[in-house]
C-alpha positions as CSV (number, residue, x, y, z in Angstrom):
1,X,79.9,36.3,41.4
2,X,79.3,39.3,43.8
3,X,75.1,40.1,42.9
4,X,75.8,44.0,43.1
5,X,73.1,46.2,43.9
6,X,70.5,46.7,40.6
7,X,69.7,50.2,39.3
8,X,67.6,52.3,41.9
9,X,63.4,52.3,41.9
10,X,61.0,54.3,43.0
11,X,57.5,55.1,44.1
12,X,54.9,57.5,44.5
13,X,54.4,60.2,47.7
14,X,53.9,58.2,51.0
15,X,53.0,59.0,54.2
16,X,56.2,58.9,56.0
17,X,58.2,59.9,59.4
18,X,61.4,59.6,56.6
19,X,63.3,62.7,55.5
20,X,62.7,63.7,51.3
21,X,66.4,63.4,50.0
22,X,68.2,63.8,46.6
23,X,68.6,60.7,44.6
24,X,72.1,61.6,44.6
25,X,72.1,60.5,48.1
26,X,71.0,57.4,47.1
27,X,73.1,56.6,44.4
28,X,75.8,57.6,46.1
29,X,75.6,54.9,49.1
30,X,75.1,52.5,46.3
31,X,78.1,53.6,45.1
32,X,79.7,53.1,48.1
33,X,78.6,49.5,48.7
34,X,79.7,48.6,45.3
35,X,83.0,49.9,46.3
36,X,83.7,48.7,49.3
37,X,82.3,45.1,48.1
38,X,84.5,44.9,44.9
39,X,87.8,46.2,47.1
40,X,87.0,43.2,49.6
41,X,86.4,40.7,46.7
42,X,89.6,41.5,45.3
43,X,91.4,40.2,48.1
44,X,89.7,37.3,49.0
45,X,87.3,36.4,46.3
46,X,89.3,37.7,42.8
47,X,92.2,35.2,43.9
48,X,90.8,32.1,44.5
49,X,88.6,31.9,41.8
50,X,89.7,30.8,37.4
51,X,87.6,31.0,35.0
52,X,84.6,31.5,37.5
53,X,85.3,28.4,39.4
54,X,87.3,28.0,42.9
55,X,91.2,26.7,42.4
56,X,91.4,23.3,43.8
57,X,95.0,23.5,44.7
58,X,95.3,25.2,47.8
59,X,98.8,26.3,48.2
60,X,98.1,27.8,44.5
61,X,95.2,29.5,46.1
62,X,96.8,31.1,48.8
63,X,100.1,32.5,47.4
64,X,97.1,34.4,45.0
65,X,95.2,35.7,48.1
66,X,99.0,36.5,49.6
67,X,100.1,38.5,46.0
68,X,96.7,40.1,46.1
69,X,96.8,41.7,49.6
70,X,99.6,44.9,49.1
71,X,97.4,48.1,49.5
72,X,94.6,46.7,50.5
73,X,92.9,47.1,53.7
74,X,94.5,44.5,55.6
75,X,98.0,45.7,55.0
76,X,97.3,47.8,58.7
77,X,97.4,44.0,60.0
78,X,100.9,44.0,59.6
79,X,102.6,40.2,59.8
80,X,98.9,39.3,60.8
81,X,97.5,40.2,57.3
82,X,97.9,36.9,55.7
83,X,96.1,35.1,58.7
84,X,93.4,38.1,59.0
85,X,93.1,37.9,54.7
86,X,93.1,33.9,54.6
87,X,90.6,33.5,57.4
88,X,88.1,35.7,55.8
89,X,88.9,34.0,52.3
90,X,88.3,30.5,53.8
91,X,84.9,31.4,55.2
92,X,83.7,32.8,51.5
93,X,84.7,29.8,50.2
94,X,82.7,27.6,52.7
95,X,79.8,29.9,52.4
96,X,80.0,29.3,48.5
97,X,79.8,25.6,49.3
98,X,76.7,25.7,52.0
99,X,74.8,28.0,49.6
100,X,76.2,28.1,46.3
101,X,76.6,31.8,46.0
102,X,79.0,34.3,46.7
103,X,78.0,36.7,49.5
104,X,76.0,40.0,47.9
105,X,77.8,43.3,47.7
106,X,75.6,44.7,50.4
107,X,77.6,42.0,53.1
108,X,80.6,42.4,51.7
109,X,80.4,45.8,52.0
110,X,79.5,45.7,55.3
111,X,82.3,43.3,56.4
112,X,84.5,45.8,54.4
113,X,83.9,48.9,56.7
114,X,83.8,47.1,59.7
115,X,87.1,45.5,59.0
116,X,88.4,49.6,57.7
117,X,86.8,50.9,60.5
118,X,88.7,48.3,63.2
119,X,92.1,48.5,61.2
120,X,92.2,52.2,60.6
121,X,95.3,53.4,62.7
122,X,94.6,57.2,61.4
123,X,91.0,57.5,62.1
124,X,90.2,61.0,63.2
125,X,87.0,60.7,64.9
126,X,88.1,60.4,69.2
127,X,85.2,57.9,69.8
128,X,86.1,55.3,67.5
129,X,90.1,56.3,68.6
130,X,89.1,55.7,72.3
131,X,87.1,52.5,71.4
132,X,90.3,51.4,69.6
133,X,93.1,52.5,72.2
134,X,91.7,50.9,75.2
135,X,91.8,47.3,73.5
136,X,94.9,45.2,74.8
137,X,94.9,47.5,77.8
138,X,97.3,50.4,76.5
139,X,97.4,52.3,73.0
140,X,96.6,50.0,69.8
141,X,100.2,50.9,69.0
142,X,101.4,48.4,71.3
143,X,102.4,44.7,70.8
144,X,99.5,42.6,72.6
145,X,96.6,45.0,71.7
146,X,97.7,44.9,67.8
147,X,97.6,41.2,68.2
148,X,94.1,41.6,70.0
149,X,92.6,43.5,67.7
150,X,93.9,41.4,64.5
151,X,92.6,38.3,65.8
152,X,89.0,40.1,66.2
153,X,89.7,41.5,62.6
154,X,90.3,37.8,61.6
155,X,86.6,36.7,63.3
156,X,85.1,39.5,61.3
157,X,84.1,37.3,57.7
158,X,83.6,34.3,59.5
159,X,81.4,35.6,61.9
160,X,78.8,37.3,59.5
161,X,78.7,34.6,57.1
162,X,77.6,31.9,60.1
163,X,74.9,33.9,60.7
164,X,71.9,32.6,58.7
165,X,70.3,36.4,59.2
166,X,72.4,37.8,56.0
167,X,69.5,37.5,53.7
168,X,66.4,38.2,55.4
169,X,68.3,41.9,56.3
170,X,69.5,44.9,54.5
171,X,73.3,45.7,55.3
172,X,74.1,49.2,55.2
173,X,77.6,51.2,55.0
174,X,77.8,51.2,59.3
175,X,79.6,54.5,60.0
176,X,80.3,54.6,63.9
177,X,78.1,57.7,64.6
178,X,74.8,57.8,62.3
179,X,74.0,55.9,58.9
180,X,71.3,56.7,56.1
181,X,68.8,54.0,54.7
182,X,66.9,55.2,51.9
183,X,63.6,54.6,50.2
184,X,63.5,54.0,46.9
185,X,59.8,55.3,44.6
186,X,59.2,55.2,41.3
187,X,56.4,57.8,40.1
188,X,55.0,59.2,37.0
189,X,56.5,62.0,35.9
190,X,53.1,62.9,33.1
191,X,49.5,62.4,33.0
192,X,49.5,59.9,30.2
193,X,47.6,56.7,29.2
194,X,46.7,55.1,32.5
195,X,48.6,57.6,34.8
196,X,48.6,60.7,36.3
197,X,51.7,62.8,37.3
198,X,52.6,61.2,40.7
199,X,50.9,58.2,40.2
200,X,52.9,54.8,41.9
201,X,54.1,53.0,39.1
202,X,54.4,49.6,41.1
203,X,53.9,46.1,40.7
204,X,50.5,46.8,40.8
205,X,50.7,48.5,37.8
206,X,49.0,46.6,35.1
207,X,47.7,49.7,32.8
208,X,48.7,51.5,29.8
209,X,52.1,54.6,29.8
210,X,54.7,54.0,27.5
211,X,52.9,52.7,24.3
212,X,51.5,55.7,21.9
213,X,48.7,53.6,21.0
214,X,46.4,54.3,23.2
215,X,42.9,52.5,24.1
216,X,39.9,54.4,25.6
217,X,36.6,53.6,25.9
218,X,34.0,55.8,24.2
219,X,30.9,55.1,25.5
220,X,28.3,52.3,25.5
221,X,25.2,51.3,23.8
222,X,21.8,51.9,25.4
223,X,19.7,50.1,22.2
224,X,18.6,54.1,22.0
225,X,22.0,56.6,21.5
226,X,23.3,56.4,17.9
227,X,26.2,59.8,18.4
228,X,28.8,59.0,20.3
229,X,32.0,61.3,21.4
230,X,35.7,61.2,22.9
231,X,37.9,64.2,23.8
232,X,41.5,62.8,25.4
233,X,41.9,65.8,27.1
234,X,38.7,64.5,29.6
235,X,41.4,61.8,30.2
236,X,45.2,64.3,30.2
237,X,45.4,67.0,27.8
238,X,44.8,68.1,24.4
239,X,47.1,65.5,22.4
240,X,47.9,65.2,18.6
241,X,46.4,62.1,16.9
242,X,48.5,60.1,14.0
243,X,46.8,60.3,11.0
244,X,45.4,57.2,9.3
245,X,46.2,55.3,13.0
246,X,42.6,55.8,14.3
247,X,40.1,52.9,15.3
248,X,36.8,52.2,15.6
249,X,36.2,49.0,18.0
250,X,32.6,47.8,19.1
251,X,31.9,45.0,21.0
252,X,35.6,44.9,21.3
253,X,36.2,44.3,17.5
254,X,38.0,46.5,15.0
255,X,35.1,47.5,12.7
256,X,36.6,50.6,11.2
257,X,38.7,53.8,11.3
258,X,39.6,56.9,10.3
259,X,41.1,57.4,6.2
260,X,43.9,60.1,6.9
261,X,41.7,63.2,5.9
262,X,39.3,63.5,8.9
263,X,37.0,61.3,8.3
264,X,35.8,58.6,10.2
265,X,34.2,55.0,8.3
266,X,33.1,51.5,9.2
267,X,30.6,49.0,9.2
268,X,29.4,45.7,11.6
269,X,26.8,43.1,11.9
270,X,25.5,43.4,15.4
271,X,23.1,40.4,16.7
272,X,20.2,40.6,14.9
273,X,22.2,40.2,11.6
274,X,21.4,43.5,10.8
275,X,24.4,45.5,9.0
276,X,25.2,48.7,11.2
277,X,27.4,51.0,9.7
278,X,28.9,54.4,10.8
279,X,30.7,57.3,10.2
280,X,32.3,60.6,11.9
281,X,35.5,62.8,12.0
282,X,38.4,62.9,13.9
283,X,40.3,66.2,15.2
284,X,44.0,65.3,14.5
285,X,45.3,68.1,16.4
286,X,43.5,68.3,19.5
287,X,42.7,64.2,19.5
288,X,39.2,64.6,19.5
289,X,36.5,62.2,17.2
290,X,32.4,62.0,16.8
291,X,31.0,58.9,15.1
292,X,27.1,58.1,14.2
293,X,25.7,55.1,13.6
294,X,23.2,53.9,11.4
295,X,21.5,51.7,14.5
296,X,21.5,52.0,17.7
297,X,24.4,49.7,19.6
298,X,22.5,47.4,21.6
299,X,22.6,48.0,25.7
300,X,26.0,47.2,26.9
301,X,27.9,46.6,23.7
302,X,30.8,48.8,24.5
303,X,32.5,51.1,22.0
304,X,36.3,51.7,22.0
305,X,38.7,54.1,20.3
306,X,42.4,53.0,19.4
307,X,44.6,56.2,18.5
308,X,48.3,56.7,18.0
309,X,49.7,59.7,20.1
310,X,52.1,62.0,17.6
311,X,55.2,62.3,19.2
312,X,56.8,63.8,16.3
313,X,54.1,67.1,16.4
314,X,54.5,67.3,20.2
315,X,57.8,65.4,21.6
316,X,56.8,66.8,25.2
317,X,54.2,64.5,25.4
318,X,56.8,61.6,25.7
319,X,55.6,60.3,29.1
320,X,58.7,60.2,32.2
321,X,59.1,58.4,34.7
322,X,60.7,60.2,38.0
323,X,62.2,59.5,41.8
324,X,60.8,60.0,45.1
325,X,62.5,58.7,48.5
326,X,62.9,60.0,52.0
327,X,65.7,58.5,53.9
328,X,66.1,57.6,57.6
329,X,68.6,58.3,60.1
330,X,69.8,54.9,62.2
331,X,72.2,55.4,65.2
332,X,74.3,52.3,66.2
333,X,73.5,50.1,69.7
334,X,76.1,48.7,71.3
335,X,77.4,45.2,72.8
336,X,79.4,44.1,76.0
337,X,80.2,41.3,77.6
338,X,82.5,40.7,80.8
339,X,84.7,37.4,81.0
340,X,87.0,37.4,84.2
341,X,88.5,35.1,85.9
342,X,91.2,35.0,89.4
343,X,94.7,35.1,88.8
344,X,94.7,31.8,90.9
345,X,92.4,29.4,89.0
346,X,95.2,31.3,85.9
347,X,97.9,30.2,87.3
348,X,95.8,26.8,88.9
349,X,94.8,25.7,85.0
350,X,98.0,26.3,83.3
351,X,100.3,24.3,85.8
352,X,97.8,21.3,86.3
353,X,95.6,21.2,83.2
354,X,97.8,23.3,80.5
355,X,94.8,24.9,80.0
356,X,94.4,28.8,78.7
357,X,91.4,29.9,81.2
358,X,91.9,33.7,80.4
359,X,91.8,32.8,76.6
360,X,89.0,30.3,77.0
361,X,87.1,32.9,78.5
362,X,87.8,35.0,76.4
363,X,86.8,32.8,73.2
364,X,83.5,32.0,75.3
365,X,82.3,35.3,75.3
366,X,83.3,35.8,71.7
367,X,81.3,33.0,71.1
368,X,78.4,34.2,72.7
369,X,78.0,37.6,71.4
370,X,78.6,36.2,68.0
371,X,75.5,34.2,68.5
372,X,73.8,36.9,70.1
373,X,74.0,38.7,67.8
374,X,71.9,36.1,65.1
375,X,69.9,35.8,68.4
376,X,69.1,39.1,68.6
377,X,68.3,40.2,64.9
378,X,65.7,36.9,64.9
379,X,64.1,37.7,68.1
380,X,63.6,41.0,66.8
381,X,61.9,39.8,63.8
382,X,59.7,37.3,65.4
383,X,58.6,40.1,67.6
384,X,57.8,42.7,64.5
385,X,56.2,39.5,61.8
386,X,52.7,40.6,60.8
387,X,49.8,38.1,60.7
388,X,50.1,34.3,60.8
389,X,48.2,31.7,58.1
390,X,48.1,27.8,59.2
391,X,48.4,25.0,58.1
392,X,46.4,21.3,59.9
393,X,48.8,18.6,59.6
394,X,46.1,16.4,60.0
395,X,46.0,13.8,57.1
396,X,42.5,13.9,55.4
397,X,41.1,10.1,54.4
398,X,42.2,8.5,51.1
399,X,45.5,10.5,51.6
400,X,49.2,9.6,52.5
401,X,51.1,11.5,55.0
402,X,53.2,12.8,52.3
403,X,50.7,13.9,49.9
404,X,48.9,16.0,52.6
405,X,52.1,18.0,53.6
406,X,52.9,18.7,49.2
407,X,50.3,20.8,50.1
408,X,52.4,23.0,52.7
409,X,53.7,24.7,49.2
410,X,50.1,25.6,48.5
411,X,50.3,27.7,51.5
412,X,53.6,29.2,51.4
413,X,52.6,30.2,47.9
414,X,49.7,32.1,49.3
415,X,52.4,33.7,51.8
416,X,54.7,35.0,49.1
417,X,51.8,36.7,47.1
418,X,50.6,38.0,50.3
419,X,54.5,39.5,51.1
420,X,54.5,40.7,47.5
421,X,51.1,42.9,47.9
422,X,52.8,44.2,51.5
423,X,55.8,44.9,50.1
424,X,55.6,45.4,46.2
425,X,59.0,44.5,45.9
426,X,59.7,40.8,46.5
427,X,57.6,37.4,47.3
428,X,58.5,34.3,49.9
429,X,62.4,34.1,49.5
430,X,62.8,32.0,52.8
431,X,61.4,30.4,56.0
432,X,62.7,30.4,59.6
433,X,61.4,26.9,61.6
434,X,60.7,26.2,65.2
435,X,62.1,22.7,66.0
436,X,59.1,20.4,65.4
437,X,57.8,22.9,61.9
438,X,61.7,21.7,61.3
439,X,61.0,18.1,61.2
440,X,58.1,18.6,59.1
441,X,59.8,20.1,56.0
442,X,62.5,18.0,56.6
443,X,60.0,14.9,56.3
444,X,58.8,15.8,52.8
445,X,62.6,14.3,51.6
446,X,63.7,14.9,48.2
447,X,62.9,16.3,45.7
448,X,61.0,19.1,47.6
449,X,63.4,19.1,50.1
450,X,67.1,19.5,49.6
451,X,69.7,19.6,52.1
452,X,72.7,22.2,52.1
453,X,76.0,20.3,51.5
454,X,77.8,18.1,54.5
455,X,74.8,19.1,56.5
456,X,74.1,18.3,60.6
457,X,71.8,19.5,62.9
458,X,72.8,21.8,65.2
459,X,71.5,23.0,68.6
460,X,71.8,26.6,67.8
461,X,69.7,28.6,64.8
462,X,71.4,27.1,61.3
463,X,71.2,26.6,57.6
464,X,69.2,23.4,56.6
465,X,68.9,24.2,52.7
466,X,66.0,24.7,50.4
467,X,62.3,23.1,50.4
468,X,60.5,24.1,47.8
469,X,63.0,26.3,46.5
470,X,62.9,28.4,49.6
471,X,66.0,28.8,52.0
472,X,65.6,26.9,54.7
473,X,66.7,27.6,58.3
474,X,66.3,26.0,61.6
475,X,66.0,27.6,65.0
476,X,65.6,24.9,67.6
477,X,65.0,27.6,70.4
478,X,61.6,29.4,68.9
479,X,59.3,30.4,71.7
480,X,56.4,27.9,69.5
481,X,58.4,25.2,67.9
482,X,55.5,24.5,65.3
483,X,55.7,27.7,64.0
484,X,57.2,28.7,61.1
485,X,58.6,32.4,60.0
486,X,58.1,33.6,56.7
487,X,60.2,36.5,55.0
488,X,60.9,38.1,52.1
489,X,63.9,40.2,50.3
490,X,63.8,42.6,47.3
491,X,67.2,42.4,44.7
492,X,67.8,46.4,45.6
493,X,69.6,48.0,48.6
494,X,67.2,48.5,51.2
495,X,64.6,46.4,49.8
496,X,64.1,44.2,53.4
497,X,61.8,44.7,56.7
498,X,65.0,45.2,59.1
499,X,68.4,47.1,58.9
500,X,71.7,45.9,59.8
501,X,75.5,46.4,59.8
502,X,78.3,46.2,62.3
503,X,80.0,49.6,62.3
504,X,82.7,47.9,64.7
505,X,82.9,44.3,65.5
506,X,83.7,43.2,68.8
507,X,86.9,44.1,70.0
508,X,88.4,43.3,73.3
509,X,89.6,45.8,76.2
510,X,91.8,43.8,78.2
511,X,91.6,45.6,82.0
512,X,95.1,45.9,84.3
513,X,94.7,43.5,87.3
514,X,93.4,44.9,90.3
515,X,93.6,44.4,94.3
516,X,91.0,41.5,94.2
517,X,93.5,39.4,91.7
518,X,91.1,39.5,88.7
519,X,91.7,39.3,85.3
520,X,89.1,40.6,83.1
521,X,88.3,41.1,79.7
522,X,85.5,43.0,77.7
523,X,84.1,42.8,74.5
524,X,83.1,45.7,73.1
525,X,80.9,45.8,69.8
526,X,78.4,48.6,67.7
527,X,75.9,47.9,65.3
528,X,72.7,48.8,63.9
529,X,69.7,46.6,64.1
530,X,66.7,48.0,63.2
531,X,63.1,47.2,61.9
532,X,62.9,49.2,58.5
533,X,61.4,52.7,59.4
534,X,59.0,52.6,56.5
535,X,57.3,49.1,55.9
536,X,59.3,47.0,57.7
537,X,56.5,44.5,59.5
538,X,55.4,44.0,56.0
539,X,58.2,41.6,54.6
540,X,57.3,39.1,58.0
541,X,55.1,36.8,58.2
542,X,54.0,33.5,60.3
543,X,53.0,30.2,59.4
544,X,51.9,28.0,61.9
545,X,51.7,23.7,61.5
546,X,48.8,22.8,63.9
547,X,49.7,19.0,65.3
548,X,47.4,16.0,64.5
């Protein structure tokens, strides 16, 4: 259910502002997001799941979630834990629906410290103790500031799974001072086959390590040279050769090889039908070889050794593979936001209208830095995306509307490689569209274009579903509304362009009423939201429709 973070990769020495750090370091905040993600799930993933489906009865569903929540982290909730527990299992369940996957461990983890850090009532740090004492005006240990802070606990889940952000960033473990984000290299630890120690093994990567037989080009014909030589160490280091496992290619054809005493024999007919043959030796110990033939190879028919590396006579030559990464230090930002309102108009809406200004106020400016937050991590983005390919929507003649944009894909496939060459880690996983790029994609109808379950257009960024197998998102407030943002996501913690993580979600400070009769409230809220430090421009990218 939960996609847990894969083993850690690695890559060669880069030119970085990063810190060089221990893998430990790594593995350990792996660790930790693994941890806190399973601890999370068991409360409100674990239970309402059987046999890897979700229980349809719902009061079967929530007695489960209610059994499951003694010692967990929302036992601080007191009588609110079964509200703060069910909420947050409700939302997984309706993200499930929208997108047909669980959250990833690197969200749930996040959601889990943020909802530790808000419900911890022992937390020693006097920051994060001052942050939390001042909400419900007084000490957390009172009445209305537990119920304050439970019902911001409650908002937590809900909150970060409407945000359609959660897979174009990386979520880290969001400690309230200072957090690490690490990156990941993997290198050549040996000078062997196609590498050299310290080499980026990558996706680039397309040569010879592993395998012990080894293919190296000897030299090529010139219609005059008949002696021709090969010493691997010109290519590593003096290396043992199996006996009887030595080849003779030319043109790219075996023609012959070695007998298992040192001697080297075989035979061709080359392209005047003339029969060449050859012989030489072969060094077994050192993995050196001569051959001569008995005509000249003719000008650029090339000449190739295959030889099997002996393992067994020198087991250090087993080629390694090893771990670089620097890490980066992020420091949290914070969030505020001010709702007030007179004791009059208080009084004035309850009596007349029954109406809750000071909570509706209060729920307004929840709203809004909940959405500010989306706001502010795709604004951010737009601003860092790196280079921009278009597309003319157009329609050449002799072609329907709807043939002409099939060929959108055509482009976006072009995008991902480009991402995948930026990033080496991960293609096109999604797109972001401006309102009119929206109606677009939207127009090429099924079966390129899919809608998310139950779904409506909203005025406000949103989930659409999946065209061409891409997630699909709509932002009807983009600066260009035919423009289209591109990203992409590795499968590994910290494999994205931008860094986020709520170290504490907002949480109210309800203010004593003062000589000008007003009641105010304010939110209070600290995260991270970063651009990677080391790549993080490269996983963005624009595409831009241009109109008829």
């Amino acid at each position: 259910m939960l996609e847990a973070p894969k083993p850690v990769r690695k890559s060669n020495k880069e030119e970085t502002m990063g810190t060089p750090s221990t893998e430990q370091a790594y593995r350990d905040q792996v660790a930790t997001i693994n941890n806190n993600a399973s601890q999370l799930a068991r409360h409100i993933i674990d239970p309402q799941m059987d046999n890897g489906e979700i229980i349809t009865d719902s009061a079967a569903r929530n007695e489960a979630i209610i059994q499951s929540l003694d010692g967990s982290i929302f036992d601080n909730a007191g009588e609110m834990s079964k509200m703060v527990a069910g909420s947050a299992a409700n939302a997984v369940r309706h993200y499930h629906s929208m997108h047909g996957e669980m959250p990833s461990a690197e969200l749930m983890s996040s959601m889990h410290n943020s909802i530790e850090n808000m419900l911890d009532p022992n937390t020693e740090n006097p920051h994060l103790r001052a942050i939390l004492d001042s909400a419900g005006d007084g000490s957390m240990s009172a009445s209305e500031g537990i119920i304050q802070r439970n019902r911001m606990v409650a908002l937590v889940v809900p909150v970060q799974l409407m945000m359609i952000t959660n897979d174009m960033v990386t979520h880290i473990p969001a400690n309230y001072n200072k957090s690490e984000i690490f990156r990941i290299n993997r290198v050549a630890g040996s000078t062997f086959g196609d590498l050299s120690e310290g080499d980026l093994i990558d996706v680039d990567f397309n040569g010879q390590y592993a395998s012990m037989d080894q293919r190296h080009e000897i030299g090529s014909g010139d219609g005059t040279a008949v002696d021709f030589s090969f010493d691997i160490a010109a290519k590593a280091k003096a290396m043992p050769f199996v006996k009887g496992k030595v080849r003779i290619l030319v043109d790219r054809m075996p023609v012959g090889g070695d007998d298992g005493k040192g001697g080297i024999f075989g035979k061709f007919t080359d392209a005047d039908g003339d029969t060449v043959t050859f012989t030489g030796t072969v060094n077994y110990q050192v993995g050196q070889l001569a051959v001569k033939f008995s005509k000249a190879p003719k000008t650029g028919i090339e000449i190739h050794t295959i030889a099997d590396i002996s393992i067994e006579k020198d087991p250090s030559l087993i080629p390694t593979v090893e771990h670089e990464m620097v890490s980066y230090e992020l420091f949290p930002h914070e969030s505020a936001l001010v709702s007030s309102n007179s004791i009059q108009s208080q009084f004035t809406g309850k009596r007349e209208y029954n109406i809750d200004i000071a909570g509706m106020q209060l729920a307004t400016a929840r709203n809004l830095m909940a959405a500010d937050k989306d706001r502010k991590r795709l604004n951010d983005i737009y601003f860092y995306a790196k280079g921009e390919k278009t597309f003319d929507l157009t329609i050449p003649s002799g072609l329907s509307y709807r043939q002409h944009y099939e060929m959108i894909q055509t482009t976006l496939l072009a995008i991902s490689t480009e991402l995948m060459n930026r990033t080496k880690r991960s293609g096109l996983v999604g797109v972001v569209a401006g309102r009119e790029a929206s109606r677009v994609l939207k127009s090429l109808g099924a079966p390129h274009m899919v809608y998310a379950p139950n779904y409506r257009q909203l005025p406000q960024p949103h989930y659409v579903g999946t065209v061409f197998g891409y997630k699909f998102k709509e932002d009807p407030h983009m600066a260009d509304p035919w423009r289209v943002l591109c990203y992409a996501k590795g499968r590994e913690h910290g494999d994205a362009g931008y860094v986020a993580g709520d170290a504490i979600s907002a949480i109210n400070y309800a203010h004593s009423i003062g000589r000008n009769l007003k009641h105010e409230n304010t939110l209070y809220e600290l995260a991270y939201r970063d651009l990677h430090p080391h790549n993080g421009r490269d996983w963005f990218m624009w595409l831009r429709f241009t109109p008829q």
